[in-house]
C-alpha positions in Angstrom: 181.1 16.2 149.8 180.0 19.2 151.1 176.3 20.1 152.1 174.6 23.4 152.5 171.7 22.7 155.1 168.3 25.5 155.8 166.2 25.2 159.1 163.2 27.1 158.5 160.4 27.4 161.4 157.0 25.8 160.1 154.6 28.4 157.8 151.6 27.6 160.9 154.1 28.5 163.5 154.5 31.9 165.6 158.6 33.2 164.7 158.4 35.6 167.5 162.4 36.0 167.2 161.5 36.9 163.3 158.2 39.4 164.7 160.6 41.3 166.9 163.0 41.8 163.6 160.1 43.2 161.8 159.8 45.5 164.6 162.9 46.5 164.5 163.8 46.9 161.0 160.4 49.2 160.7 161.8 51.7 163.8 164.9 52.4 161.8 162.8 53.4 158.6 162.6 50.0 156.9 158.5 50.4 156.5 158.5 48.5 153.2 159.4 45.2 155.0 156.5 42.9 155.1 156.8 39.6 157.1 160.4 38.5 158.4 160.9 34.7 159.3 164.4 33.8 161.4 166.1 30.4 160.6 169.5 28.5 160.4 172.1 27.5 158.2 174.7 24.7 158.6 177.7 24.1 156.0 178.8 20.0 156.6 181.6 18.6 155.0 180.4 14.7 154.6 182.7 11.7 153.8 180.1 9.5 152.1 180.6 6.9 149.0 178.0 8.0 146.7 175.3 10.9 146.4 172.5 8.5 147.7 174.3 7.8 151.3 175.1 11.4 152.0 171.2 12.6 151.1 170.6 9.4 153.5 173.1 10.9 155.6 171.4 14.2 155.7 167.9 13.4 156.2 169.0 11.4 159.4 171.0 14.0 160.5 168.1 16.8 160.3 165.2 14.6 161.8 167.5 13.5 164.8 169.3 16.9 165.9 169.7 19.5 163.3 166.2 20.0 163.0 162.8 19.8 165.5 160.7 18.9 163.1 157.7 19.2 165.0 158.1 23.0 164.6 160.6 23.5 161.7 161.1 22.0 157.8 164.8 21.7 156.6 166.3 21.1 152.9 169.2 20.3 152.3 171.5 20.9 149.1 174.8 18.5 148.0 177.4 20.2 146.1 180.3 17.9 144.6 
């Protein structure tokens, strides 16, 4: 089963990697882009038995390394 995982940093938190983008895309001419916000994205191939243990899986997965969640919210999508 494969999984398509989305780190995104927290709507209340500074993105200052994301600010300096911003910055950037508005010195090369870009002045129509409004807020930027920088975040990751994980492909995982998963042996699990059923749908339920790899969402299971996943949510583990995120809370103890693939995501801080102190800062950042994740989702998570199965395909197969």
């Amino acid at each position: 089963m494969k999984a398509k995982v989305y780190v995104t940093i927290k709507e209340n938190v500074l993105d200052p990697q994301g600010n300096a983008v911003q910055g950037a895309l508005h010195s090369l001419g870009f002045s129509e882009v409004g807020k930027v916000r920088i975040g990751k994205f994980m492909e995982v191939e998963l042996d699990a038995a059923d749908r339920a243990q790899a969402e299971a899986q996943l949510k583990s997965m995120c809370e103890k390394l693939l995501a801080n969640t102190v800062v950042e919210d994740y989702r998570f999508e199965l395909e197969g």
